[in-house]
C-alpha positions, 0 to 999 in steps of 0.5 A: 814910447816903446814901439812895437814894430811890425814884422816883415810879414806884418809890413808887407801886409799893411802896405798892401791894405793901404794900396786897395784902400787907395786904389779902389775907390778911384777905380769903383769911382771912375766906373760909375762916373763914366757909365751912369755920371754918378760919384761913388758916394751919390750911388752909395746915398741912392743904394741906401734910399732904394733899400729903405722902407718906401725909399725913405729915409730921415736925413740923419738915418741916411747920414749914418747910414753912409757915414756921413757929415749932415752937411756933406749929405745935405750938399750932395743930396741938393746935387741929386735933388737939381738932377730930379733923383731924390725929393726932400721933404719935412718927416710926417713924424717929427716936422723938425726933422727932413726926409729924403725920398728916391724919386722914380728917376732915382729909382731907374738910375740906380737900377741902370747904375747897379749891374755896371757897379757890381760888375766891377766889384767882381772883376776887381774884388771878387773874381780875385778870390777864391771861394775860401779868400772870400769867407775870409776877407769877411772874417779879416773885415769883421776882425778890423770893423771890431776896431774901427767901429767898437760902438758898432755905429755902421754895424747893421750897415755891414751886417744886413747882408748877413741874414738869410734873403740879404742882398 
């Protein structure tokens, strides 16, 4: 197999991508751990219900919505459900299928979790960057998620921020 290996600049970039991959979630994890005893994955499942249309979502919309296995959702949803933060119920629509539903306790957590969350995206991320970075950061994300994701299974996950009034 003939290798195309990378360049100097192009290892030098590659490294330093692979240490924010690693780093960061650790470091986003560890912060609503300590502040608000969520894991990173729990809040992104409570994020993804408080931004739904009644705080509702069938379980498999929230599966891909968050990218996850039904069985890892549906182990960390039982979690948040023993907590009294998300309800699961048979859809109205289809009663083959489940919904899962952000209670008002869900509801206050998120709101109480999201000010600490956004502060330390900004502090570790966005505070790092200068207007210009950002701008690219997103076109060197999208670059990579064409990639990743070519069947555009998480797109309207990444793309709902851009239209205007998104979060």
């Amino acid at each position: 197999m003939d290798v195309k290996w990378l360049t100097k600049d192009e290892l030098a970039a590659w490294v330093r991508l692979v240490a924010v991959v690693e780093l960061l979630p650790g470091v986003l994890d560890s912060q609503l751990r300590r502040d608000s005893s969520l894991t990173s994955f729990e809040y992104y499942v409570l994020a993804m219900l408080s931004e739904a249309p009644s705080r509702t979502l069938r379980m498999t919309a929230l599966a891909a919505q968050t990218n996850a296995t039904l069985p890892r959702l549906s182990h960390v949803v039982q979690r948040l459900e023993d907590r009294g933060l998300v309800e699961r119920a048979s859809c109205p629509e289809d009663r083959r299928a489940t919904n899962a539903q952000l209670t008002a306790e869900g509801w206050q957590k998120v709101r109480e979790a999201a000010p600490g969350h956004v502060a330390t995206v900004r502090e570790h991320i966005i505070d790092a960057l200068t207007p210009e970075q950002i701008t690219q950061l997103t076109a060197i994300t999208d670059a990579i998620l064409q990639r990743l994701d070519p069947s555009e299974t998480m797109t309207a996950m990444y793309r709902r921020h851009d239209e205007p009034g998104g979060a």
